[in-house]
C-alpha positions in Angstrom: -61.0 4.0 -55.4 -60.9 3.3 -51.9 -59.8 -0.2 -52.7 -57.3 0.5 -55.0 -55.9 3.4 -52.5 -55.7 -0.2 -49.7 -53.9 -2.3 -52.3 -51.5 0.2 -52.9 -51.0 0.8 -49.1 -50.7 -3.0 -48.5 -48.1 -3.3 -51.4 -46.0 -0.6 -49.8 -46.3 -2.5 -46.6 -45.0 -5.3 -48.2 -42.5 -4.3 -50.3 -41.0 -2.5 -46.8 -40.6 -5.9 -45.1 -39.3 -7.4 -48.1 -36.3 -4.8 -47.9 -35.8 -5.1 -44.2 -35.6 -9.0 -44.5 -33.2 -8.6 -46.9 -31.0 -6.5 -45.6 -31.6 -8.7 -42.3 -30.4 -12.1 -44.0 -28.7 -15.1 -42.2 -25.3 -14.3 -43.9 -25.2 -10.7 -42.5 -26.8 -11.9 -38.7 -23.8 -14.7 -38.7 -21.5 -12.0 -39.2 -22.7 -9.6 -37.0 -23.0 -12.6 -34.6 -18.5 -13.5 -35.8 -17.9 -9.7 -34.9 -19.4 -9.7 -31.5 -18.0 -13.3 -30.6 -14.3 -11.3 -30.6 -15.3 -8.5 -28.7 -13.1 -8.9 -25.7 -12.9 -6.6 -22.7 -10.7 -6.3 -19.1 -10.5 -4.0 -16.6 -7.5 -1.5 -15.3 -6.7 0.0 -12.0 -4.9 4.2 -12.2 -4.1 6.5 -9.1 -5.0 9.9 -9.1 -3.0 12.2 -6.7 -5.0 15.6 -6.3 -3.1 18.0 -4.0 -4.3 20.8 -1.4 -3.6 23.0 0.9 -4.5 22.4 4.4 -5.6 25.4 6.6 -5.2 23.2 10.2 -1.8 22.0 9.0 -0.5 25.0 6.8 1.1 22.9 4.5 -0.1 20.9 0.9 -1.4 18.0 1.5 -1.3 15.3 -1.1 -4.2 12.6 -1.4 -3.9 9.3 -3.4 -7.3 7.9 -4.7 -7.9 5.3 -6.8 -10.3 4.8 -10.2 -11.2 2.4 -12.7 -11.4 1.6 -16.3 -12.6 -0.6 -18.2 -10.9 -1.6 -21.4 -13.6 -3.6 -24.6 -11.2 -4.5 -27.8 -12.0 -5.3 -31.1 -15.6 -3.3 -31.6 -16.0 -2.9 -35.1 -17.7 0.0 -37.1 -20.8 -2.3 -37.4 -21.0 -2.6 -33.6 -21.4 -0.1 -30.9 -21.5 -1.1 -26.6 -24.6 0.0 -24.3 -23.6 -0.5 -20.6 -26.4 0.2 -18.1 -26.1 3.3 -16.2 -23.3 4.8 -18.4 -24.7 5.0 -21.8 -24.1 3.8 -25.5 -20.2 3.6 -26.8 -19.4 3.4 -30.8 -16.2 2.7 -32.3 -13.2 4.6 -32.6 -10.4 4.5 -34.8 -8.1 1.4 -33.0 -11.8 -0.7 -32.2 -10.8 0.7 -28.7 -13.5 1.5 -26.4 -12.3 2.9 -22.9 -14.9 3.3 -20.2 -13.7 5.3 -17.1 -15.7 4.0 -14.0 -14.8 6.4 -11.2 -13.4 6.4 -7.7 -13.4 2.1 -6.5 -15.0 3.0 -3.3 -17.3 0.2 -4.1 -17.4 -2.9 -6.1 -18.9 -2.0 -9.2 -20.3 -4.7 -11.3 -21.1 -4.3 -15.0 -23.4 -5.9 -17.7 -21.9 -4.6 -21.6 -24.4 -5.5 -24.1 -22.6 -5.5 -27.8 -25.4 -4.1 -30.1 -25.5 -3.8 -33.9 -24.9 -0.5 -35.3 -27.8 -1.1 -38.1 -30.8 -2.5 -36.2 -32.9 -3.7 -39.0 -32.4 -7.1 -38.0 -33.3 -6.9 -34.0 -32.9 -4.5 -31.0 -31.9 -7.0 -28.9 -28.0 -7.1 -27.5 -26.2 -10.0 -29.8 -24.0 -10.7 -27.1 -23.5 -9.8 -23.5 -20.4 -9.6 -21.3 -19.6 -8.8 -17.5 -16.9 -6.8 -15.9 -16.6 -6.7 -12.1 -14.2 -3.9 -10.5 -12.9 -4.8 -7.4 -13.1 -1.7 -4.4 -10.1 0.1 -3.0 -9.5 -1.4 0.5 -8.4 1.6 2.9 -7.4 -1.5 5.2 -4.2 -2.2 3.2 -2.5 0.9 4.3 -2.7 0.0 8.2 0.5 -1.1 9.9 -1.1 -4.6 10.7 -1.3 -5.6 6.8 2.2 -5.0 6.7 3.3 -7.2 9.5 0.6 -9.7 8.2 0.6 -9.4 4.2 -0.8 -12.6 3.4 -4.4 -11.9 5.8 -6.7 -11.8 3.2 -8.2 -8.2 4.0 -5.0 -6.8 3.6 -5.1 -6.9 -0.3 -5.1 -3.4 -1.8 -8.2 -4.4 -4.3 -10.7 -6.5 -2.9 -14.2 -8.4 -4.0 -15.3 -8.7 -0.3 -17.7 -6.7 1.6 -17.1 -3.6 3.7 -16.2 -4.5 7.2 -16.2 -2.2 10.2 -12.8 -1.2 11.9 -13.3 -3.0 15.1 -14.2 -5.9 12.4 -11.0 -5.7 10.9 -8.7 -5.4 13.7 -10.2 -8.4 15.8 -9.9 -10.5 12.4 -6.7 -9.5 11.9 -5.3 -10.2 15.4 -6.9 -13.7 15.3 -4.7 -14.5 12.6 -1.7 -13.4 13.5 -1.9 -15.1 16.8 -2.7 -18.3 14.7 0.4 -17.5 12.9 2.5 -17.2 15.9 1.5 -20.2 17.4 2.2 -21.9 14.0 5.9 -20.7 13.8 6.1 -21.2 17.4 5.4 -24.8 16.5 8.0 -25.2 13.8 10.8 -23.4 16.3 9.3 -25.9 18.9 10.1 -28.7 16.3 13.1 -27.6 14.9 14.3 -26.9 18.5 13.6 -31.2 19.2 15.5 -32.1 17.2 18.3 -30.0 17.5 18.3 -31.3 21.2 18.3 -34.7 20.0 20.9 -34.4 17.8 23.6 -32.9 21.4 22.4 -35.7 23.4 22.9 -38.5 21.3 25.2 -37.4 18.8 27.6 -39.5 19.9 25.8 -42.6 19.3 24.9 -41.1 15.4 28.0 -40.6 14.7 29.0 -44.0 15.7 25.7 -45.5 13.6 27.3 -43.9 10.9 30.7 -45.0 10.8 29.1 -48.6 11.4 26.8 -48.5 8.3 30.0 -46.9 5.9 32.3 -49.4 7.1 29.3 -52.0 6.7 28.9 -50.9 3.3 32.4 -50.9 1.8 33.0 -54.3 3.2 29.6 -55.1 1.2 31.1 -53.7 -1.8 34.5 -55.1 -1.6 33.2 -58.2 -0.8 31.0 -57.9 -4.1 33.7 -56.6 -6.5 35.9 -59.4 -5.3 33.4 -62.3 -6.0 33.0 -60.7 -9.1 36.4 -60.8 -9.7 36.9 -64.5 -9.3 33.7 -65.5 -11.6 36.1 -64.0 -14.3 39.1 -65.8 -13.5 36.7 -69.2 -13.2 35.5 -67.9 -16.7 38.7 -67.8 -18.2 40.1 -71.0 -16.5 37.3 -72.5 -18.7 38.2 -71.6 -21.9 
């Protein structure tokens, strides 16, 4: 009895992993694997303005903040999205999944794992992709970025690492005395030959009426020997 009461437990055993496997086959794992391959994903930038009132001022004051989101397309009823520290994410009516990161105080850097929704076949993420959100830079805002736009911590949304004030300023003032003495060099330049040309503009002015006249004599000169190689030509005939 015991034996018989094994057999039966084995063939159940069996039978199991003979339904998992089939329901696991390669056709449906390649599909699974097609679905994931056009999950695509990118992130967006919104400002929030939250308004207060401000006892030391006695007036509303108005404060500008921004957030993130991030954005995954094309995720299918048989797929759902785990992203570490925010949880799992299934599909909704448009394959539109839509993420909201919070405040971008900080670069926030994140790993989305695209899972299958039946996991008969394995528990493991079929495909993994990475979204980085860059940080707010408060540095932006200061009157320096906007006499020097192009310095590279002036950029409202930034990959690079905090920086201190003092930091900033002495980065900032390096560069624009390197741009100073750059367009202070061009002026310098420009100024050259400007002087050049009132000193010896008489003589260019002379070079070039000496190199026209040189060259229409030139081409006279050609059009005329030209013109007697016809004539000779003719006389020929």
């Amino acid at each position: 009895m015991k034996k018989i009461f094994l057999f039966i437990i084995l063939l159940l055993i069996i039978c199991f992993n003979n339904s998992v496997n089939a329901e696991c086959n390669y056709e449906y794992q390649a599909k699974l694997n097609d679905l994931a391959g056009l999950v695509t994903s990118e992130y967006q930038l919104y400002e929030k303005i939250e308004e207060y009132y401000d006892e030391g001022f006695g007036e509303n004051v108005k404060i500008s903040s921004w957030y993130g989101k991030i954005y995954i397309y094309n995720v299918t009823d048989e797929l759902y999205i785990e992203v570490k520290n925010l949880g799992k994410f299934y599909s909704t009516d448009d394959d539109t999944i839509i993420i909201d990161t919070g405040i971008t105080d900080d670069i926030k850097e994140y790993q989305i794992n695209i899972m299958a929704v039946d996991g008969t076949c394995d528990n493991n993420p079929i495909r993994t992709i990475y979204e980085n959100i860059p940080r707010f830079n408060v540095y932006s805002t200061y009157p320096q970025c906007l006499e020097n736009p192009d310095y590279y911590y002036c950029n409202k949304f930034v990959f690079l690492d905090k920086i201190t004030q003092n930091e900033f300023l002495s980065g900032i003032n390096n560069y624009a005395k390197r741009e100073d003495n750059v367009k202070d060099e061009d002026i310098s330049w420009i100024n050259n030959i400007l002087n050049f040309l009132k000193n010896y503009y008489v003589f260019i002015i002379i070079a070039i009426i000496l190199i026209l006249g040189l060259t229409v004599f030139l081409w006279k000169k050609k059009l005329k020997n030209k013109k007697y190689d016809i004539e000779d030509d003719w006389s020929r005939k």
